[in-house]
N, CA, C and O of each residue as an XYZ file, in Angstrom:
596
protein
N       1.102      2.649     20.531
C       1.932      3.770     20.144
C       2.106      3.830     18.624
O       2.043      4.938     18.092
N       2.423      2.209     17.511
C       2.779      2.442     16.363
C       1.523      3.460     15.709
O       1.592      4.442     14.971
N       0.183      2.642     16.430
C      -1.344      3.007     15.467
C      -1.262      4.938     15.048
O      -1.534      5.464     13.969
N      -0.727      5.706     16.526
C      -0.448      7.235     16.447
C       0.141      7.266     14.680
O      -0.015      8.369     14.157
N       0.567      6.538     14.069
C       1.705      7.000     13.099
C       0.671      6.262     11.628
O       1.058      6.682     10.537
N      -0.117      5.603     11.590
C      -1.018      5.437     10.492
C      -0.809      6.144      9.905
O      -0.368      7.222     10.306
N      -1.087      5.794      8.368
C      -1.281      6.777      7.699
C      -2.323      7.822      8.119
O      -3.291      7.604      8.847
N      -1.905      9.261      7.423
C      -2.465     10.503      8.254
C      -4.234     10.561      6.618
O      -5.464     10.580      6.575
N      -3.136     10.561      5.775
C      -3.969     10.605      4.439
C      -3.891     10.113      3.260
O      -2.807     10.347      2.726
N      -4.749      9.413      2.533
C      -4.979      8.930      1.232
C      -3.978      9.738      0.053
O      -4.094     10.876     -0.404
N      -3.011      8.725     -0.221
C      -2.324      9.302     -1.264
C      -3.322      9.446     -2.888
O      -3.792      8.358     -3.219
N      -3.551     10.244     -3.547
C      -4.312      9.889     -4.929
C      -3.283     10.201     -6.371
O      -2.427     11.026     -6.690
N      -4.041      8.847     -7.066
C      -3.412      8.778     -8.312
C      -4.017      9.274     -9.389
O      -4.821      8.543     -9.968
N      -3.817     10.345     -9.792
C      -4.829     10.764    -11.027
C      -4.604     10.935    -12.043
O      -3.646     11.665    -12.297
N      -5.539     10.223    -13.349
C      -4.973     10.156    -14.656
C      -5.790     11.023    -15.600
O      -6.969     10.684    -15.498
N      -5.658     11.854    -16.340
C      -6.614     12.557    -17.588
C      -7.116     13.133    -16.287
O      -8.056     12.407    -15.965
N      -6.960     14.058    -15.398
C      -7.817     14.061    -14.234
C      -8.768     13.304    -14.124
O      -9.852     13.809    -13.834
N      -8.703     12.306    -14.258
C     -10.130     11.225    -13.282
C      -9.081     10.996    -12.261
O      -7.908     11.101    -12.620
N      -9.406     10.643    -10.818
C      -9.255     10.098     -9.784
C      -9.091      8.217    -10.496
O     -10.039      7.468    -10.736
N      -7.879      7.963    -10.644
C      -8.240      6.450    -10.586
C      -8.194      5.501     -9.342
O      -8.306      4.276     -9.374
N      -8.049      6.117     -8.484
C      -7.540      5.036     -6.934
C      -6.696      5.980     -5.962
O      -5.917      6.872     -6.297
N      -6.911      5.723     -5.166
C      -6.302      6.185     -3.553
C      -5.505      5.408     -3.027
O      -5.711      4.228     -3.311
N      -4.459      5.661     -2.199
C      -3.819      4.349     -1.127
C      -3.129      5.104     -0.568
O      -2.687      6.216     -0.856
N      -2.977      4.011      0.854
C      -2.385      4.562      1.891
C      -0.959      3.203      1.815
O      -0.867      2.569      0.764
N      -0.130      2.943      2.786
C       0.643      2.232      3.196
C       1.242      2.092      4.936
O       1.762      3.144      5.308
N       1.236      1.215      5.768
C       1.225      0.963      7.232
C       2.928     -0.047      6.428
O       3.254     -0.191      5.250
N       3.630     -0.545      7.763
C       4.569     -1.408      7.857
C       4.172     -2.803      6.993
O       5.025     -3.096      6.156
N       3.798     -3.094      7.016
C       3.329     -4.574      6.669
C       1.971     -4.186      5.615
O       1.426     -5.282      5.482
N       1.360     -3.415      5.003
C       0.254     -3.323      4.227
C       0.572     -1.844      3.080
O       1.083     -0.777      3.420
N       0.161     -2.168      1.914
C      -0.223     -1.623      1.141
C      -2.050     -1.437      0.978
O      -2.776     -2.399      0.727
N      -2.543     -0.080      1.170
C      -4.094     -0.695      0.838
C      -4.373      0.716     -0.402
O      -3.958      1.862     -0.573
N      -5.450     -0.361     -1.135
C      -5.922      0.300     -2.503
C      -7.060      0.611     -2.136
O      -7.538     -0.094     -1.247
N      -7.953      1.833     -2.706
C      -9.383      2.480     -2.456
C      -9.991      3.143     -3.788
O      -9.947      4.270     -4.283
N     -10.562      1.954     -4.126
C     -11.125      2.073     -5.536
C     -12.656      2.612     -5.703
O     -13.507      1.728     -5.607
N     -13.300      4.424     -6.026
C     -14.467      4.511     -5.746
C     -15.579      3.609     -6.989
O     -15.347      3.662     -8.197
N     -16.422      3.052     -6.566
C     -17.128      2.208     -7.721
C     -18.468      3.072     -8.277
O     -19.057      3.989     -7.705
N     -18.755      2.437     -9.636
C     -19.320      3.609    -10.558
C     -20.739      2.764     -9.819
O     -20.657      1.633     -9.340
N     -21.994      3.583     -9.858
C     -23.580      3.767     -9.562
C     -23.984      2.867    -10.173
O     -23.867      2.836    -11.398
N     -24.643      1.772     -9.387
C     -25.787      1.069     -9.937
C     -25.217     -0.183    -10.402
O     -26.019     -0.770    -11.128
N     -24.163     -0.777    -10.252
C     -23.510     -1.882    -10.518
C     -23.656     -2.968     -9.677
O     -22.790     -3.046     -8.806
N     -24.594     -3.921     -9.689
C     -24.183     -4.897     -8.649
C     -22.780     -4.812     -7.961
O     -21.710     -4.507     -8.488
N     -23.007     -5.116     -6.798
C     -21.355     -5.440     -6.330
C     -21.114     -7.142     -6.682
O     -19.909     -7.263     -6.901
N     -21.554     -8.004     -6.769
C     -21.307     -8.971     -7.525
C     -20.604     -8.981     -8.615
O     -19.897     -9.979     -8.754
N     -20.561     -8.107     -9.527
C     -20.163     -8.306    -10.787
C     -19.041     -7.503    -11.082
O     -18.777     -7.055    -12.198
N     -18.250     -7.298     -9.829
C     -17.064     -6.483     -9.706
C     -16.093     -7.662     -9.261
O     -16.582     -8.555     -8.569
N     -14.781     -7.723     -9.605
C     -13.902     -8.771     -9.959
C     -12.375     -7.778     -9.231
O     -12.057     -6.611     -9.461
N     -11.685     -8.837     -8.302
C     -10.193     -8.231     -8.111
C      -9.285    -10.013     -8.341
O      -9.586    -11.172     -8.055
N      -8.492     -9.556     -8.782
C      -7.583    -10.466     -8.500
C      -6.006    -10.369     -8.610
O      -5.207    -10.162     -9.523
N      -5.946    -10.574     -7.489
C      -4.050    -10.271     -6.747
C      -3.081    -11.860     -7.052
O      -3.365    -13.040     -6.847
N      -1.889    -11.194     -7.609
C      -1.388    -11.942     -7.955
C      -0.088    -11.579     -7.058
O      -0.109    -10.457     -6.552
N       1.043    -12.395     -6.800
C       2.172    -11.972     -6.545
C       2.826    -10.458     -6.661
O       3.186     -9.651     -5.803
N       2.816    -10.431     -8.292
C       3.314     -8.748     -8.478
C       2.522     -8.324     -9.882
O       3.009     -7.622    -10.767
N       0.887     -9.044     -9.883
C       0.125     -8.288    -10.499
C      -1.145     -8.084     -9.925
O      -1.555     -8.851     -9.055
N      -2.025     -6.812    -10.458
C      -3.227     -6.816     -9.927
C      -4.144     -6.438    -10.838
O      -3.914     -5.550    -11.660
N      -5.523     -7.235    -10.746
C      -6.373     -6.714    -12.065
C      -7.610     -6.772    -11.399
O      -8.044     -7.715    -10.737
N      -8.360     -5.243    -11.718
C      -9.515     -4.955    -10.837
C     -10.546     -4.580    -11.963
O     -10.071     -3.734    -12.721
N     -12.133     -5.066    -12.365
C     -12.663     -4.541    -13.040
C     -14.288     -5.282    -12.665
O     -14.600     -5.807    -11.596
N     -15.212     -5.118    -13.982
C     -16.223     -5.775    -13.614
C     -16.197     -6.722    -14.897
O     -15.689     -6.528    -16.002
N     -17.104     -8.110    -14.254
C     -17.063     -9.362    -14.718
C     -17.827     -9.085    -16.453
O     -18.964     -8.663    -16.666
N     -16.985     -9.401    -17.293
C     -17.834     -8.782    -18.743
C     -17.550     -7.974    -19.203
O     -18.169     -7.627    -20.209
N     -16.271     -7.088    -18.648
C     -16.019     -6.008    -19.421
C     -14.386     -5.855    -19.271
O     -13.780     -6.352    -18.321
N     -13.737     -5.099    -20.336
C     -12.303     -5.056    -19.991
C     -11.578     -4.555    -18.881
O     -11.990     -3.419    -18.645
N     -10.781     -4.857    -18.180
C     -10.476     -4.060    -16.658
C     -10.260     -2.694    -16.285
O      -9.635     -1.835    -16.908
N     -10.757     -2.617    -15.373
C     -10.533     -0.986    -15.062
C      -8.823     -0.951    -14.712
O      -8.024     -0.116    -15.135
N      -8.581     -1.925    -13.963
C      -6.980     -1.975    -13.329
C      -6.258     -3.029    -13.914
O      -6.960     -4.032    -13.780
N      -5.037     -3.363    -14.591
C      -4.654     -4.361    -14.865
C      -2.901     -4.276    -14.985
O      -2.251     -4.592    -15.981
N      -2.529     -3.925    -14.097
C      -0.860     -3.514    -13.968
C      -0.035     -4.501    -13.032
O      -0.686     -5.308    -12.369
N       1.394     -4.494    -12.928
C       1.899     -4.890    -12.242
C       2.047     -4.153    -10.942
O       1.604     -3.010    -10.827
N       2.773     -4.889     -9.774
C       2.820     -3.700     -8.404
C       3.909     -3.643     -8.416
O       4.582     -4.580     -8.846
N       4.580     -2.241     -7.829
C       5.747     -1.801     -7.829
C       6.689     -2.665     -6.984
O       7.874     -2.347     -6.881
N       6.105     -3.938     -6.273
C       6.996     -4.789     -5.014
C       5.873     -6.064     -4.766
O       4.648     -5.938     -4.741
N       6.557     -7.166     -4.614
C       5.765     -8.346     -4.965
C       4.975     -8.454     -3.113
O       5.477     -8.443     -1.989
N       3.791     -8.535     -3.550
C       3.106     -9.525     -2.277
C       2.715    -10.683     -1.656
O       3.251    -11.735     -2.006
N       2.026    -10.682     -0.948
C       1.837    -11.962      0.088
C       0.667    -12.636     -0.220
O      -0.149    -12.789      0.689
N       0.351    -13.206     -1.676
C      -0.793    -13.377     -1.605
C      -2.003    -14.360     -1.226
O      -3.118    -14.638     -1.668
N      -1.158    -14.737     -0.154
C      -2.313    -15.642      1.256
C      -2.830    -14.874      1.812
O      -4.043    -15.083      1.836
N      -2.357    -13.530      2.606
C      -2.192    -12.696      3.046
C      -3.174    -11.209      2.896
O      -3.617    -10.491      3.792
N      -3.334    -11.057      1.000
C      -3.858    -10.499      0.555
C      -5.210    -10.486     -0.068
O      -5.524    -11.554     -0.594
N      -6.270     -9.313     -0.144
C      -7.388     -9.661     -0.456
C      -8.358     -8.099     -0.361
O      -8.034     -6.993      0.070
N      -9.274     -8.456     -0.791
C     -10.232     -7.456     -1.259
C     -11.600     -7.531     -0.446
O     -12.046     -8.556      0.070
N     -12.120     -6.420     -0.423
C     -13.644     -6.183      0.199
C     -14.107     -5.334     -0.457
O     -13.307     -4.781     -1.212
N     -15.386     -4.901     -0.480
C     -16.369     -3.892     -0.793
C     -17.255     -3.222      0.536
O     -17.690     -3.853      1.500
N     -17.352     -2.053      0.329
C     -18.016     -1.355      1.284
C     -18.502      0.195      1.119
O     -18.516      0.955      2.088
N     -18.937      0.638     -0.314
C     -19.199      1.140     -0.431
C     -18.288      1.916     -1.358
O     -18.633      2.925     -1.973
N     -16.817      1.220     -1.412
C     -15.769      1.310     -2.628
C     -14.673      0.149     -2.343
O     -14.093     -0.148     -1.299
N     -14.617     -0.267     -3.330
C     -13.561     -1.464     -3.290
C     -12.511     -1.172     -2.057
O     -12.397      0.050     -1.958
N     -11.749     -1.815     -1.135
C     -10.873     -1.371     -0.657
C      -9.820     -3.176     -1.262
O     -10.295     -4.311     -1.247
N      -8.517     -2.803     -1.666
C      -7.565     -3.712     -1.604
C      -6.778     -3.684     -0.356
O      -6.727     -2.623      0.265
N      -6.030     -4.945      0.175
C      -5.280     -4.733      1.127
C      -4.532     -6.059      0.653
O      -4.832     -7.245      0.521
N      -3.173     -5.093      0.425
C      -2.178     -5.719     -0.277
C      -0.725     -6.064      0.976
O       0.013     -5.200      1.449
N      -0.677     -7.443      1.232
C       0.207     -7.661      2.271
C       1.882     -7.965      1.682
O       2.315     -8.996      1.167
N       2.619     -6.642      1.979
C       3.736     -6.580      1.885
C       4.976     -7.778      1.638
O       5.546     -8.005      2.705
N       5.427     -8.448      0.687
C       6.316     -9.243      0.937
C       7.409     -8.911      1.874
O       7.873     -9.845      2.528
N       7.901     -7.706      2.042
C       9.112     -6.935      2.478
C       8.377     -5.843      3.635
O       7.797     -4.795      3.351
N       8.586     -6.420      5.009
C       7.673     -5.638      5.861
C       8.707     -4.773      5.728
O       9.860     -5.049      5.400
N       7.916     -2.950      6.189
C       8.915     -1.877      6.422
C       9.211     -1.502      5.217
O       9.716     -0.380      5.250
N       9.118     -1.989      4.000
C       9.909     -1.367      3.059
C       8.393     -0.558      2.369
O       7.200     -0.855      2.419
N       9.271      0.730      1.652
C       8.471      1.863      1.177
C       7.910      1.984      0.120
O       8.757      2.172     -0.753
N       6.971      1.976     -0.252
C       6.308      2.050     -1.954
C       6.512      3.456     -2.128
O       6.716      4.382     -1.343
N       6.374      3.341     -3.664
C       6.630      5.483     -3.963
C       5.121      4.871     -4.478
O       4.158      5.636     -4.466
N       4.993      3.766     -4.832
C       3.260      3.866     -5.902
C       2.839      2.075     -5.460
O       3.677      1.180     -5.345
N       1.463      1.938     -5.290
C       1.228      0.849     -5.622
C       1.256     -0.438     -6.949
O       1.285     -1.660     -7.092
N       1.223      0.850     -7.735
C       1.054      0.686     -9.175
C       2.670      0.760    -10.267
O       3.180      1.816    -10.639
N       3.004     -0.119    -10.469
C       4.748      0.267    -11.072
C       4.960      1.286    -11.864
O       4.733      0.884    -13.005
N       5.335      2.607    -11.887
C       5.550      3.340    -12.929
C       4.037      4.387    -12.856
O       3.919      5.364    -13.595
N       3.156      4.052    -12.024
C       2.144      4.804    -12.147
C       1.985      5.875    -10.949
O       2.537      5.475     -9.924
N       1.410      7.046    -10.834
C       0.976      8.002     -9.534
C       1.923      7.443     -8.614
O       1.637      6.761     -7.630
N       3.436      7.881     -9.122
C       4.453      7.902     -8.253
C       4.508      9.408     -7.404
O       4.120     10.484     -7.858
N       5.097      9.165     -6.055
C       5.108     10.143     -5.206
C       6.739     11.286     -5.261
O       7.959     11.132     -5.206
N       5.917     12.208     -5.375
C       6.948     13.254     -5.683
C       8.091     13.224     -4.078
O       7.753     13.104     -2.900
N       9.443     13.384     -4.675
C      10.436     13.458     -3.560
C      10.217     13.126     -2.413
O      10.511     12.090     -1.817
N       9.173     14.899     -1.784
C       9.355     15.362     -0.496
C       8.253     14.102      0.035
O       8.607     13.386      0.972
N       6.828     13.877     -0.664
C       5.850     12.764     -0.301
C       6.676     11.696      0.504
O       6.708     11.313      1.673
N       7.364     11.378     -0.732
C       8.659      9.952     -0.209
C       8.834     10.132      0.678
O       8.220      9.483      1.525
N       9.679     11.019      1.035
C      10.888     11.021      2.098
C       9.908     10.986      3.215
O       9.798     10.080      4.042
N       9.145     12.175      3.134
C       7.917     11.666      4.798
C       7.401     10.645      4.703
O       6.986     10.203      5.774
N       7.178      9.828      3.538
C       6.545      8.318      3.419
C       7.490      7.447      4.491
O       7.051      6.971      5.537
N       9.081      7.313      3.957
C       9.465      6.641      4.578
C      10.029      7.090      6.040
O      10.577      6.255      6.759
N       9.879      8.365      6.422
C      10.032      9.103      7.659
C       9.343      8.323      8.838
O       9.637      7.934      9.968
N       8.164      8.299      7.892
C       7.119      7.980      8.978
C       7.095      6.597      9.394
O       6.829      6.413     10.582
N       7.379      5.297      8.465
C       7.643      3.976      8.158
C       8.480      3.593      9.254
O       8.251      2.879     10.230
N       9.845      4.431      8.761
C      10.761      4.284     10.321
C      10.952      4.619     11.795
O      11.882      4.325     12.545
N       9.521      5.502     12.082
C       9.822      5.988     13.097
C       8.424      4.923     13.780
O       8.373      4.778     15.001
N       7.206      4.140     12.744
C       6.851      3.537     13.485
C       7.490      2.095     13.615
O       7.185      1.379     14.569
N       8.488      1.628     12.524
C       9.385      0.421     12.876
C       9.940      0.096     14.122
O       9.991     -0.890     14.858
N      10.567      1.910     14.104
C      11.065      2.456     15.707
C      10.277      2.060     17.127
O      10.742      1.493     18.116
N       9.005      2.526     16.901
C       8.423      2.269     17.707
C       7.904      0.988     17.838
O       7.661      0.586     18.976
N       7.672      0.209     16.791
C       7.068     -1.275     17.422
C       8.252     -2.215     17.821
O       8.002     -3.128     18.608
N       9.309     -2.087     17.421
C      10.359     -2.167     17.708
C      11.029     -2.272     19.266
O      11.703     -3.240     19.620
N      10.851     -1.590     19.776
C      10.999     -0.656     21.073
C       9.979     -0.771     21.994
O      10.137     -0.490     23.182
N       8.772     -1.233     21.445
C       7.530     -1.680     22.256
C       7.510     -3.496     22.270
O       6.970     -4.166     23.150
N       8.121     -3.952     21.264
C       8.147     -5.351     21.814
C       9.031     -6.159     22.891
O       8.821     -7.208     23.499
N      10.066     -5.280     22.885
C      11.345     -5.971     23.056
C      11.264     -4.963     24.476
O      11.960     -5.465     25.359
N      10.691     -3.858     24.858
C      10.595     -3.133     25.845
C      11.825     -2.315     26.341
O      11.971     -1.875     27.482
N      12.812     -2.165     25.137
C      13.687     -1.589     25.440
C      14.141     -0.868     23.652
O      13.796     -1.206     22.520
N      14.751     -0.132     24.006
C      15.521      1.120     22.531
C      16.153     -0.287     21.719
O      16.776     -1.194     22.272
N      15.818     -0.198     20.300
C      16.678     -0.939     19.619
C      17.860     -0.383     19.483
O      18.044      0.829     19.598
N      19.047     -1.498     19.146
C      20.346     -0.742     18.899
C      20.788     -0.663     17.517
O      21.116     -1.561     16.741
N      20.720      0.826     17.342
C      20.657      1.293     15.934
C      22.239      0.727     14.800
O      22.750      1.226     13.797
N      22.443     -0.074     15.335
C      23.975     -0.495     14.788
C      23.151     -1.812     13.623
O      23.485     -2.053     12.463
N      22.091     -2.434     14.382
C      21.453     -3.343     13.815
C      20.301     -3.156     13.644
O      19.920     -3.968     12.801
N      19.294     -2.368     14.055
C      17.854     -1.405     13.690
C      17.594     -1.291     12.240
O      18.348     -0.437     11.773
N      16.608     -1.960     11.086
C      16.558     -2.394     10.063
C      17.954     -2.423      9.260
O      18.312     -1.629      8.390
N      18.331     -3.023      9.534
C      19.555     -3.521      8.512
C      20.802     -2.635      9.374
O      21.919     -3.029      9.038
N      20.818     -1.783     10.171
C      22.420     -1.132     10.477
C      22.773     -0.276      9.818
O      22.814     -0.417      8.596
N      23.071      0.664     10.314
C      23.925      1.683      9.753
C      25.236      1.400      8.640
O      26.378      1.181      9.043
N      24.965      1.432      7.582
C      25.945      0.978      6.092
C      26.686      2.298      6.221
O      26.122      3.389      6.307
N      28.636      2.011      6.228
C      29.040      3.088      5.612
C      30.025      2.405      4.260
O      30.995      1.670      4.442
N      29.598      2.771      3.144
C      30.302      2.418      1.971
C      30.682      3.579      1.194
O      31.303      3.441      0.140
């Protein structure tokens, strides 16, 4: 039931209009989608995830990516592939919780993006939630409880 609620589509971050990177976000994952330039060995392409930095480029030259992340990760957890474009898959320190950007301060998501970002976050929390335990969570205690301050 949660899988129905995947991300639907690739959020994009674009700078000087170039496309610099794509990402989506699931409960537990942040993932990065980096398209790679023609004719480059894939060998000689370099990621490396740090707690709450990430630096993506090729071996010999200055980085294409080299920022902090907007929320620290898991980085046992975390890791990189190639397949025709880099994909990162960045494992959440804070399952459930919402990124506006992968990137701190960078191709942040406007308001309304958000709010369905985290719309969607909670309604599949909801549901895996509710599928483990085989019964309705009780929303008094359902991520953290209803706060009235």
């Amino acid at each position: 039931m949660a899988e129905n609620l995947a991300p639907e589509k690739r959020h994009s971050f674009v700078h000087n209009g170039q496309k610099v990177f794509e990402w989506d976000q699931t409960l537990e994952e942040v993932n990065m989608y980096i398209e790679l330039p023609k004719g480059v060995p894939t060998k000689l392409f370099h990621c490396s995830i740090q707690a709450s930095h990430v630096e993506v480029g090729i071996r010999g030259n200055p980085p294409y990516l080299n920022h902090d992340l907007t929320h620290p990760v898991k980085t046992d957890s975390s890791f990189w592939t190639i397949d025709g474009e880099m994909h990162i898959t960045l494992q959440k320190r804070e399952k459930g919780k919402t990124w506006s950007s992968p990137i701190q301060g960078q191709g942040i998501l406007d308001p309304y993006a958000a709010d369905q970002e985290q719309k969607r976050l909670m309604l599949q929390r909801f549901q895996e939630e509710a599928q483990f335990s085989g019964t309705c969570p009780d929303p008094r205690t359902f991520m953290g409880g209803i706060r009235s301050e």
